[in-house]
PyMOL Python script that loads the backbone (N, CA, C, O; Angstrom):
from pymol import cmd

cmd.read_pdbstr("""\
ATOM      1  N   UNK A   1     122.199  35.264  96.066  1.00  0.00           N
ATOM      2  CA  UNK A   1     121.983  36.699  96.170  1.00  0.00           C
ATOM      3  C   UNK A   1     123.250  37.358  96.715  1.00  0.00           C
ATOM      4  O   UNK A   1     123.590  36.944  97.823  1.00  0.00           O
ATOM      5  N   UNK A   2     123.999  38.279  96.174  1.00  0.00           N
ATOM      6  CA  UNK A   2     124.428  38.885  96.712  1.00  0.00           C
ATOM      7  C   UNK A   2     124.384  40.810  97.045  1.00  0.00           C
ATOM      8  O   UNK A   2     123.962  41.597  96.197  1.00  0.00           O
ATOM      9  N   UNK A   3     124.702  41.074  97.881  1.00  0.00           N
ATOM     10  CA  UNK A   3     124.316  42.566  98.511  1.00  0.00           C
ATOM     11  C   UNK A   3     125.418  43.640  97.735  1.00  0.00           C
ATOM     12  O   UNK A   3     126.639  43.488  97.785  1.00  0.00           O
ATOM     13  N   UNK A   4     124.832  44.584  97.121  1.00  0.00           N
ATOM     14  CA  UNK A   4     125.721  45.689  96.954  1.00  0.00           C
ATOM     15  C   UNK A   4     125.880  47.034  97.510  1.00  0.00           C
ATOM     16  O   UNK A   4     125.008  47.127  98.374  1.00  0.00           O
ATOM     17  N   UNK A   5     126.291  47.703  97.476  1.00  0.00           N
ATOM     18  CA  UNK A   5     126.287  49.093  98.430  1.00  0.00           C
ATOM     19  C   UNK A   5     127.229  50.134  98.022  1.00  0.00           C
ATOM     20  O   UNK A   5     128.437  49.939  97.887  1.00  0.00           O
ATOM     21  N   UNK A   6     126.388  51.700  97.752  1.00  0.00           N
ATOM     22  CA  UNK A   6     126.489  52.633  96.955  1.00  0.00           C
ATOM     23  C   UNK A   6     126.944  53.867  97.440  1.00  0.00           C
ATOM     24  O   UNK A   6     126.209  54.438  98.245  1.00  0.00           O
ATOM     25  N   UNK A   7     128.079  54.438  97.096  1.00  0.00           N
ATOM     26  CA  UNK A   7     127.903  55.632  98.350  1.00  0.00           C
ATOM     27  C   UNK A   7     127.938  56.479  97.156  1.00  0.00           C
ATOM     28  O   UNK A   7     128.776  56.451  96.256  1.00  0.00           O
ATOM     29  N   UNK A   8     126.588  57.475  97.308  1.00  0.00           N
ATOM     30  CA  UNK A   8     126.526  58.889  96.796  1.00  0.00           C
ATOM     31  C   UNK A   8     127.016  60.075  97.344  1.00  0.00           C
ATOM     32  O   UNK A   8     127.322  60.231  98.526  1.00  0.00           O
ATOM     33  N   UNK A   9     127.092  61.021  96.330  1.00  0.00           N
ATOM     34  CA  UNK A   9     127.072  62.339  96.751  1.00  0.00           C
ATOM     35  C   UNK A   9     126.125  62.467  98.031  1.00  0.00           C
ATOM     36  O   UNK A   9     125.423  61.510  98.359  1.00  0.00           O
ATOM     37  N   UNK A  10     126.117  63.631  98.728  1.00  0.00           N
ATOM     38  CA  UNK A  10     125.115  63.645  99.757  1.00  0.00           C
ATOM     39  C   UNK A  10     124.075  64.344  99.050  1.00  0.00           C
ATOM     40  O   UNK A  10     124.078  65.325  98.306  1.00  0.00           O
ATOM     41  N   UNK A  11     122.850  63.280  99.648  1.00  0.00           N
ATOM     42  CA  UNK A  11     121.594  63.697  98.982  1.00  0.00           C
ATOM     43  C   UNK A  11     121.175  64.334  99.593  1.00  0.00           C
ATOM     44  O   UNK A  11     121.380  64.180 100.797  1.00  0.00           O
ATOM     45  N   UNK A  12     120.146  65.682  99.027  1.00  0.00           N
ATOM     46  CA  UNK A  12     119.690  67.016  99.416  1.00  0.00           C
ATOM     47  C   UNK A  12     118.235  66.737  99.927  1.00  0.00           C
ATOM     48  O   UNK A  12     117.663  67.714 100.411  1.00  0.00           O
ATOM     49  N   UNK A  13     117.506  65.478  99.889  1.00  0.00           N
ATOM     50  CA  UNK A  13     116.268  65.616 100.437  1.00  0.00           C
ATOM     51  C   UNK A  13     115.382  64.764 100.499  1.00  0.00           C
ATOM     52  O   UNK A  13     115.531  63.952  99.585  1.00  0.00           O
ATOM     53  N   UNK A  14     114.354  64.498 101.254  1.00  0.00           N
ATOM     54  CA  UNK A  14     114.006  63.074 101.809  1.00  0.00           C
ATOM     55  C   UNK A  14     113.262  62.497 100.278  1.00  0.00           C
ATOM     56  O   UNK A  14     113.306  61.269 100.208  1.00  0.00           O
ATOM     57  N   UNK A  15     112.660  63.116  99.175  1.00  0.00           N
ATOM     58  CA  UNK A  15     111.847  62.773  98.132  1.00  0.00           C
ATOM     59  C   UNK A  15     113.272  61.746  97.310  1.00  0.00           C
ATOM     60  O   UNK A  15     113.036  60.665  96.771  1.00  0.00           O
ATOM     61  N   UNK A  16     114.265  62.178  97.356  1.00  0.00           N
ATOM     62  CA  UNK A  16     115.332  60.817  96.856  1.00  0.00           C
ATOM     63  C   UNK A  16     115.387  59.603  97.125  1.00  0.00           C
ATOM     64  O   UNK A  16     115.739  58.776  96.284  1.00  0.00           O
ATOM     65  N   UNK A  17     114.955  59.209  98.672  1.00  0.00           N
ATOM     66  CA  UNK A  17     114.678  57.911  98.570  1.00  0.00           C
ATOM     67  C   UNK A  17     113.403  57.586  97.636  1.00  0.00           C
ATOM     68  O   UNK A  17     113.514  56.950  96.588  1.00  0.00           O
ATOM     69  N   UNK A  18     112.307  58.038  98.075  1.00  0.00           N
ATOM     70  CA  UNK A  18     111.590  57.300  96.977  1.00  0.00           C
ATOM     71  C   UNK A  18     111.772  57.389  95.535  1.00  0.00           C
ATOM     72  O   UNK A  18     111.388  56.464  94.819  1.00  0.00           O
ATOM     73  N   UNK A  19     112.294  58.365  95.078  1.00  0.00           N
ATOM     74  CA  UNK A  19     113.082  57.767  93.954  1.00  0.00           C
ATOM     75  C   UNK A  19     113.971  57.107  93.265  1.00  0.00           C
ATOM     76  O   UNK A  19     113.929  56.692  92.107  1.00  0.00           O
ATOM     77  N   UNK A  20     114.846  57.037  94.136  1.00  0.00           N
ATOM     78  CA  UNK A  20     116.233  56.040  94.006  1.00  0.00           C
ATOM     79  C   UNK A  20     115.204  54.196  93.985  1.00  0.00           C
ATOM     80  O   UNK A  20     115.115  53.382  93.067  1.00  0.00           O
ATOM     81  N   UNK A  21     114.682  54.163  95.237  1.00  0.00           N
ATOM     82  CA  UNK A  21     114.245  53.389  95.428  1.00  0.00           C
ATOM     83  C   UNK A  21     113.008  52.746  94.668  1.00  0.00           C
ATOM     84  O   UNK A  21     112.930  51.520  94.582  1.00  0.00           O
ATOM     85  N   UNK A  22     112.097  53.528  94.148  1.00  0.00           N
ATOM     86  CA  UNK A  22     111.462  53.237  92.860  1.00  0.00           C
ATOM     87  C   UNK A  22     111.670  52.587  92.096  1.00  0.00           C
ATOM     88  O   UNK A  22     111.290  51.437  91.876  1.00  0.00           O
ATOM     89  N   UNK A  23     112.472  53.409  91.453  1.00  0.00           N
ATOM     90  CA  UNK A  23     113.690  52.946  90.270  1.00  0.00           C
ATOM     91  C   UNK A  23     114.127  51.778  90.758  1.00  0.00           C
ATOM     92  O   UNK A  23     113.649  51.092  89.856  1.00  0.00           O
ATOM     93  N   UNK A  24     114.664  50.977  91.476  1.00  0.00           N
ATOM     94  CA  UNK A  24     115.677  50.053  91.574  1.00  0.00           C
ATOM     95  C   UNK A  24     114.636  48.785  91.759  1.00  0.00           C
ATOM     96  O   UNK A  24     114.818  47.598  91.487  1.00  0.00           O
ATOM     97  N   UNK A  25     113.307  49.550  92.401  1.00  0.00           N
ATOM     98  CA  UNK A  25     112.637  47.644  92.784  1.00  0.00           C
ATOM     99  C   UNK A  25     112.043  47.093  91.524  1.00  0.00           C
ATOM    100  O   UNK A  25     111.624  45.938  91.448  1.00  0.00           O
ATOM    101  N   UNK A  26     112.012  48.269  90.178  1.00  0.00           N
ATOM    102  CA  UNK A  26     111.506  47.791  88.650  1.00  0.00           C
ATOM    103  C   UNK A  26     112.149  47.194  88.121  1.00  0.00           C
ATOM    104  O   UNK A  26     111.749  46.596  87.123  1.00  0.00           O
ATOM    105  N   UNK A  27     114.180  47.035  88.819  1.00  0.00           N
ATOM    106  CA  UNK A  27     114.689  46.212  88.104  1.00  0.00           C
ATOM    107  C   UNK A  27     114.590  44.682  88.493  1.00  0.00           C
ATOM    108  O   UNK A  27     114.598  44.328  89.672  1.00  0.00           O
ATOM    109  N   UNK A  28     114.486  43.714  87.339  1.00  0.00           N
ATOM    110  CA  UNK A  28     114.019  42.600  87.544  1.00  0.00           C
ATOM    111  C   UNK A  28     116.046  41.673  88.034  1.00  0.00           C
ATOM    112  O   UNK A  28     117.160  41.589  87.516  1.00  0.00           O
ATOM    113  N   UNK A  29     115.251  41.174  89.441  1.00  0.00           N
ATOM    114  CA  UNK A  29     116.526  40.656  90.088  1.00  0.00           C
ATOM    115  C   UNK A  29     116.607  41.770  91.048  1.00  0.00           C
ATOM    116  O   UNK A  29     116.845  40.663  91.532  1.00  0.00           O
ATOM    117  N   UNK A  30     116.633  42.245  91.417  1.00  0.00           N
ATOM    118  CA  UNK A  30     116.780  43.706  92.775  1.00  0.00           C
ATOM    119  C   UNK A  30     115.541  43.244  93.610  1.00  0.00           C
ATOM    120  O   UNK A  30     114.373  43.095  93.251  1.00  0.00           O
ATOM    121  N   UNK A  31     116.299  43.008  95.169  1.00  0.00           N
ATOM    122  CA  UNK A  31     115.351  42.805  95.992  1.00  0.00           C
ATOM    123  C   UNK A  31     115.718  43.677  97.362  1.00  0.00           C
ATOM    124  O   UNK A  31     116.788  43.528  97.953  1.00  0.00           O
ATOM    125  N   UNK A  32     114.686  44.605  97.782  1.00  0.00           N
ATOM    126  CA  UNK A  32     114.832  45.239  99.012  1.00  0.00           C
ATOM    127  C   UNK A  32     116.167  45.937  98.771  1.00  0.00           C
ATOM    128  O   UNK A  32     117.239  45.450  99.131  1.00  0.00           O
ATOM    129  N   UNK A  33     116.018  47.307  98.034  1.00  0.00           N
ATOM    130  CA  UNK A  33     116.843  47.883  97.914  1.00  0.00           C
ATOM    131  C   UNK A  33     116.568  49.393  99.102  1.00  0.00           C
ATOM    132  O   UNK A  33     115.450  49.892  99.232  1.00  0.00           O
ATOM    133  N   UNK A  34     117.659  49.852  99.762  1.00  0.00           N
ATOM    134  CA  UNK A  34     116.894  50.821 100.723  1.00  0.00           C
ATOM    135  C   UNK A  34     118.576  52.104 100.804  1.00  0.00           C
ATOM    136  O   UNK A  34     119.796  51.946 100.765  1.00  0.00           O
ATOM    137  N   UNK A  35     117.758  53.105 100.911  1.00  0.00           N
ATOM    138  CA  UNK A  35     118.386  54.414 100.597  1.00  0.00           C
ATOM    139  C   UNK A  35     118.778  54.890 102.322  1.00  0.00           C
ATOM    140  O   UNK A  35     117.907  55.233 103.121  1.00  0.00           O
ATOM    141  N   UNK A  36     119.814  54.838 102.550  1.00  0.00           N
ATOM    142  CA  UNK A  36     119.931  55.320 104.138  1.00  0.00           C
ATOM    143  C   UNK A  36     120.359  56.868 103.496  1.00  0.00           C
ATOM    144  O   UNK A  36     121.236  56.999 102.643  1.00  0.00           O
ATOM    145  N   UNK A  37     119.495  58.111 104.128  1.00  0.00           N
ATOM    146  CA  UNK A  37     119.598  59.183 103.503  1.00  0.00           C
ATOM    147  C   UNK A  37     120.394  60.356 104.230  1.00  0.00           C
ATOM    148  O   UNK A  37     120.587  61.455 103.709  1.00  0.00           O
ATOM    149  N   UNK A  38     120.799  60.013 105.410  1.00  0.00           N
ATOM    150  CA  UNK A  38     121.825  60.486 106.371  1.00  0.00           C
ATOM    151  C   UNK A  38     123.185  59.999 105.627  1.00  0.00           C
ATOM    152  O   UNK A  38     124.144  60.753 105.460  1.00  0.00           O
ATOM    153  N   UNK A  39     123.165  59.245 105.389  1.00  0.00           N
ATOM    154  CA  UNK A  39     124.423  58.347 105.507  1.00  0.00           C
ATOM    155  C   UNK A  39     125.427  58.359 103.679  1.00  0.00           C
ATOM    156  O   UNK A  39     126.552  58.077 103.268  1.00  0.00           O
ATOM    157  N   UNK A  40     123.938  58.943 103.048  1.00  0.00           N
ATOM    158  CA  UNK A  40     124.067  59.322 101.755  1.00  0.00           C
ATOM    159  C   UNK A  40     124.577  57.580 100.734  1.00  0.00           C
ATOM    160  O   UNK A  40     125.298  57.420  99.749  1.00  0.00           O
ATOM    161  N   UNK A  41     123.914  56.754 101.447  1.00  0.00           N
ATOM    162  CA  UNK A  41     124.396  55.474 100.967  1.00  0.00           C
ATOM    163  C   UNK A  41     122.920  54.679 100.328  1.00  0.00           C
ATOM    164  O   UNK A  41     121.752  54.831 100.685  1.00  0.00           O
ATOM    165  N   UNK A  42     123.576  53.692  99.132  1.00  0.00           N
ATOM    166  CA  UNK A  42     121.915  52.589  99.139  1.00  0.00           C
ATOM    167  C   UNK A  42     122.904  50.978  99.227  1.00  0.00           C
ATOM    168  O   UNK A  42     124.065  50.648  98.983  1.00  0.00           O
ATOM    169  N   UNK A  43     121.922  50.449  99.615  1.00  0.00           N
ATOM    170  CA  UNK A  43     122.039  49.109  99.378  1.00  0.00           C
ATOM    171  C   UNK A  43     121.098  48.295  98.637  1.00  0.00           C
ATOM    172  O   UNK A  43     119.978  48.740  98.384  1.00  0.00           O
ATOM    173  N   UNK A  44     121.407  47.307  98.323  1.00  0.00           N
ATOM    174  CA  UNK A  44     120.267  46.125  97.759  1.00  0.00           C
ATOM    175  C   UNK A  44     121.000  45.165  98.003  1.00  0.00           C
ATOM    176  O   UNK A  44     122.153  45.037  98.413  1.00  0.00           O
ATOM    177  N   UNK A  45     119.444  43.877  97.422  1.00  0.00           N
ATOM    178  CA  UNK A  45     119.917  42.438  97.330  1.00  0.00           C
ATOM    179  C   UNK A  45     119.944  42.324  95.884  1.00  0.00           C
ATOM    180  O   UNK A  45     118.918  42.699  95.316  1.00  0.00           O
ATOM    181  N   UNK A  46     120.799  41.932  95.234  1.00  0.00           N
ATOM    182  CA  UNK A  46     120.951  41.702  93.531  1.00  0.00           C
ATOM    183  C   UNK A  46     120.813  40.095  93.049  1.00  0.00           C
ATOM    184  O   UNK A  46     121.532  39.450  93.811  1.00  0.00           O
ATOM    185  N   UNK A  47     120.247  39.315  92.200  1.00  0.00           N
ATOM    186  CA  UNK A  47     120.068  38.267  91.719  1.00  0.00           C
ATOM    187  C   UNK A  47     121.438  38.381  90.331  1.00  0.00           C
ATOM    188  O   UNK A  47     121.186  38.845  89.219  1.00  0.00           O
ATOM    189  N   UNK A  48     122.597  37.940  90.672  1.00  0.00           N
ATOM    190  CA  UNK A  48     123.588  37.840  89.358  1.00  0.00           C
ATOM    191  C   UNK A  48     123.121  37.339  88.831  1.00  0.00           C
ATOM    192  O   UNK A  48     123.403  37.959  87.806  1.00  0.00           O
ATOM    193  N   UNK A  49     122.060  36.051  88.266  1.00  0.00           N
ATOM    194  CA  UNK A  49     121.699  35.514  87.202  1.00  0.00           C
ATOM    195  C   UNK A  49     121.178  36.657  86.297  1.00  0.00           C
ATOM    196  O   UNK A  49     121.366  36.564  85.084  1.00  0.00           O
ATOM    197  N   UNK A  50     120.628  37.574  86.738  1.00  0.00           N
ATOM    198  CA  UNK A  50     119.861  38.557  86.560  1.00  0.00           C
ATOM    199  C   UNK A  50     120.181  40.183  85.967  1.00  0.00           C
ATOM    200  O   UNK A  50     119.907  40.734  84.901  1.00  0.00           O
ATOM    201  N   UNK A  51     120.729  40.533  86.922  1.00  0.00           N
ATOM    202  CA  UNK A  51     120.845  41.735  87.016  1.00  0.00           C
ATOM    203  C   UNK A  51     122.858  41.926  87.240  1.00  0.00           C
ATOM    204  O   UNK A  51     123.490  41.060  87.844  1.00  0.00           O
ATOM    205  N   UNK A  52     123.496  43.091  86.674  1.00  0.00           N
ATOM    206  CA  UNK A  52     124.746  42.872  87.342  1.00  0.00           C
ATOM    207  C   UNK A  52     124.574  44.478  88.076  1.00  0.00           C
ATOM    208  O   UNK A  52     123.802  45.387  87.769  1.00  0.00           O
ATOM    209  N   UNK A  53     125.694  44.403  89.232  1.00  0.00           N
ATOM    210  CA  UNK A  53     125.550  45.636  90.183  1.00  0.00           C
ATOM    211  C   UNK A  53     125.616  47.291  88.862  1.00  0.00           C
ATOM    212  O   UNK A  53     125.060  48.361  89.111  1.00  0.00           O
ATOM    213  N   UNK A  54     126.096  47.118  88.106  1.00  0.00           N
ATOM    214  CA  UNK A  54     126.500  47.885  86.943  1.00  0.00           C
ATOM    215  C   UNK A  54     125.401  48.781  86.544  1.00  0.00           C
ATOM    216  O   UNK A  54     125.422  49.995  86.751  1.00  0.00           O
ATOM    217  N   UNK A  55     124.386  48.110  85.933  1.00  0.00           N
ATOM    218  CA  UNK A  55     123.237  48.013  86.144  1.00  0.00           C
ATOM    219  C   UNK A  55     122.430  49.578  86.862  1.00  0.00           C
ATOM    220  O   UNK A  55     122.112  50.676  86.404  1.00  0.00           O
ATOM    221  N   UNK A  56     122.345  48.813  88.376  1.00  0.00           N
ATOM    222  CA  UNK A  56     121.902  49.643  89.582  1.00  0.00           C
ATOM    223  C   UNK A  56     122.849  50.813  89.350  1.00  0.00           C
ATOM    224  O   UNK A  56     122.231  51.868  89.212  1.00  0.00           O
ATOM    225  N   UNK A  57     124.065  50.918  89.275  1.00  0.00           N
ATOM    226  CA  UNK A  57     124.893  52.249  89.518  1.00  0.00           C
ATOM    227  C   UNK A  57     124.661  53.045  88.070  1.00  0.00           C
ATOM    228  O   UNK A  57     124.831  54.260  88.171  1.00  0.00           O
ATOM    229  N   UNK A  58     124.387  52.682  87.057  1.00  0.00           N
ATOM    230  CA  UNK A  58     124.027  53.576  86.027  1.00  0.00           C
ATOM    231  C   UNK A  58     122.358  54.079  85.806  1.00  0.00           C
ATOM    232  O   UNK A  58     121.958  54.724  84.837  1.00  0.00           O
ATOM    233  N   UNK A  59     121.521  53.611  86.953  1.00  0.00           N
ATOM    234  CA  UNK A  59     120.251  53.834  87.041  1.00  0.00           C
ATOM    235  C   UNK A  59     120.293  54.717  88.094  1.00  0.00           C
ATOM    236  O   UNK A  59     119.349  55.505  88.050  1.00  0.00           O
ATOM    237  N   UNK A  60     121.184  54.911  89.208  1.00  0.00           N
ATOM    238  CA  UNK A  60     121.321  55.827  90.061  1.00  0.00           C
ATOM    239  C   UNK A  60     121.738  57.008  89.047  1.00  0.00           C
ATOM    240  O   UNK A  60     121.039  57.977  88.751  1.00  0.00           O
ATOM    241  N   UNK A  61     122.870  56.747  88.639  1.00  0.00           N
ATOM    242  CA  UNK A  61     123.400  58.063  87.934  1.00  0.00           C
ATOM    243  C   UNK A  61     122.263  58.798  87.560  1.00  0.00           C
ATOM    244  O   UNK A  61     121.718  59.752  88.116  1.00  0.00           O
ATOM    245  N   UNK A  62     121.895  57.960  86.126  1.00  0.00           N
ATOM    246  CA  UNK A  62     120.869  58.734  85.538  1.00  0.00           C
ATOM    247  C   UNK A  62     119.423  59.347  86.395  1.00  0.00           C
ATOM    248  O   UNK A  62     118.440  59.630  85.712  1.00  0.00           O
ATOM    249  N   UNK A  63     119.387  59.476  87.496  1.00  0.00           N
ATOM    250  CA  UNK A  63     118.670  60.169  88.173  1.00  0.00           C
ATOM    251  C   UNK A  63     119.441  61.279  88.801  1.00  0.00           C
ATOM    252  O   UNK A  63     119.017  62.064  89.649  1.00  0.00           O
ATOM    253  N   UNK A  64     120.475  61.243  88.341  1.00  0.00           N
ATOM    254  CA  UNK A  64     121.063  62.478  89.296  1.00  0.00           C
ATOM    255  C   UNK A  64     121.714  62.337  90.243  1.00  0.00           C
ATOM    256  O   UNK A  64     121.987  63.223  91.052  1.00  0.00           O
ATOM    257  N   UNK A  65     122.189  60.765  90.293  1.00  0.00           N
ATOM    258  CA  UNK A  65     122.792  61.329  91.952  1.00  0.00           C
ATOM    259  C   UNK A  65     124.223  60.338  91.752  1.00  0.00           C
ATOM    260  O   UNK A  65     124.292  59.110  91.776  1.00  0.00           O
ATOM    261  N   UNK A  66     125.123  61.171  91.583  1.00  0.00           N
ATOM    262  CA  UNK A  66     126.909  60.462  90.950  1.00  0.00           C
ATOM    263  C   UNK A  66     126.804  59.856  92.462  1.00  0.00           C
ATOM    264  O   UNK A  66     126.330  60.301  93.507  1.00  0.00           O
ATOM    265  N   UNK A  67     127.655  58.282  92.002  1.00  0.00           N
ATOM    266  CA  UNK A  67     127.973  57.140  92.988  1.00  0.00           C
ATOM    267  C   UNK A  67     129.671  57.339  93.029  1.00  0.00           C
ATOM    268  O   UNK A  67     130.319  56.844  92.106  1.00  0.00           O
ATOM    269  N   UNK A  68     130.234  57.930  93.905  1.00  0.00           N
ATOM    270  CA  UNK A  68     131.228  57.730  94.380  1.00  0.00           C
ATOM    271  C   UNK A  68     131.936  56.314  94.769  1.00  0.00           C
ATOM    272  O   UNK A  68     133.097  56.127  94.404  1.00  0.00           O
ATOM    273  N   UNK A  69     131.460  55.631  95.276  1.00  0.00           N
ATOM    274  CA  UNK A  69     132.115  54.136  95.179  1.00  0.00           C
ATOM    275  C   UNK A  69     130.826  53.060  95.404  1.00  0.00           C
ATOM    276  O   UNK A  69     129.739  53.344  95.906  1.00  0.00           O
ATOM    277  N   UNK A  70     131.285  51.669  94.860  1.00  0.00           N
ATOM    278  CA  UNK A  70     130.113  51.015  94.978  1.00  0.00           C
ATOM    279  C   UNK A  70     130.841  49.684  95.572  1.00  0.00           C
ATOM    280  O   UNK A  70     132.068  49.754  95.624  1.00  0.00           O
ATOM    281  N   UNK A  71     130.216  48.447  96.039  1.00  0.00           N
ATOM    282  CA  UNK A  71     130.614  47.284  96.414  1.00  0.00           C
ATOM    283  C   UNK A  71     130.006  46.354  96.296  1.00  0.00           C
ATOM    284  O   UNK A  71     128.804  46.447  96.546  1.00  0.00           O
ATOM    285  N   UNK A  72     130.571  45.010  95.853  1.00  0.00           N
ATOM    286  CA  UNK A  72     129.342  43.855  96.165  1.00  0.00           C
ATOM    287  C   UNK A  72     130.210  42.915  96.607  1.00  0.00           C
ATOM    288  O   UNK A  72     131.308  42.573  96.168  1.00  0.00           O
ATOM    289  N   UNK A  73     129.208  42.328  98.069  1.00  0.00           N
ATOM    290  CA  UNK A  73     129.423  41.109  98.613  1.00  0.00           C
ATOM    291  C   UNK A  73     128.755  40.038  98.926  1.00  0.00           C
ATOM    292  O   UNK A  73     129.333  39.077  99.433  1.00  0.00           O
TER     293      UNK A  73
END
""", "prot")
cmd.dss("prot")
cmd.show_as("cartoon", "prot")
cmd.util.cbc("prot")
cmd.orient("prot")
């Protein structure tokens, strides 16, 4: 498993986590993905057999919320 981590635009309101977060636990390989909403950041646990971080950052997009930089370690 390794962890990735997302920094968005700053998000405008607490209903984004549960959507960001929605979205991300349907993808198969994404485990405990969590939206720190101060901080305007997400993280997860990603399964590479599975899923690539790529993935997660074009499923953020398409909800609306541009990822300024992303990481996996």
């Amino acid at each position: 498993m390794k962890t990735v981590k997302f920094e968005l635009e700053t998000l405008t309101c607490p209903s984004c986590i549960k959507k960001i977060e929605g979205k991300l636990k349907k993808i198969d390989g994404v485990k405990d993905p969590q939206v720190l909403f101060n901080a305007s950041k997400v993280k997860a646990q990603i399964d590479e057999s599975k899923v690539e971080a790529s993935k997660l950052e074009e499923t953020i997009t398409k909800l609306g919320y541009p990822v300024l930089s992303s990481k996996v370690s």
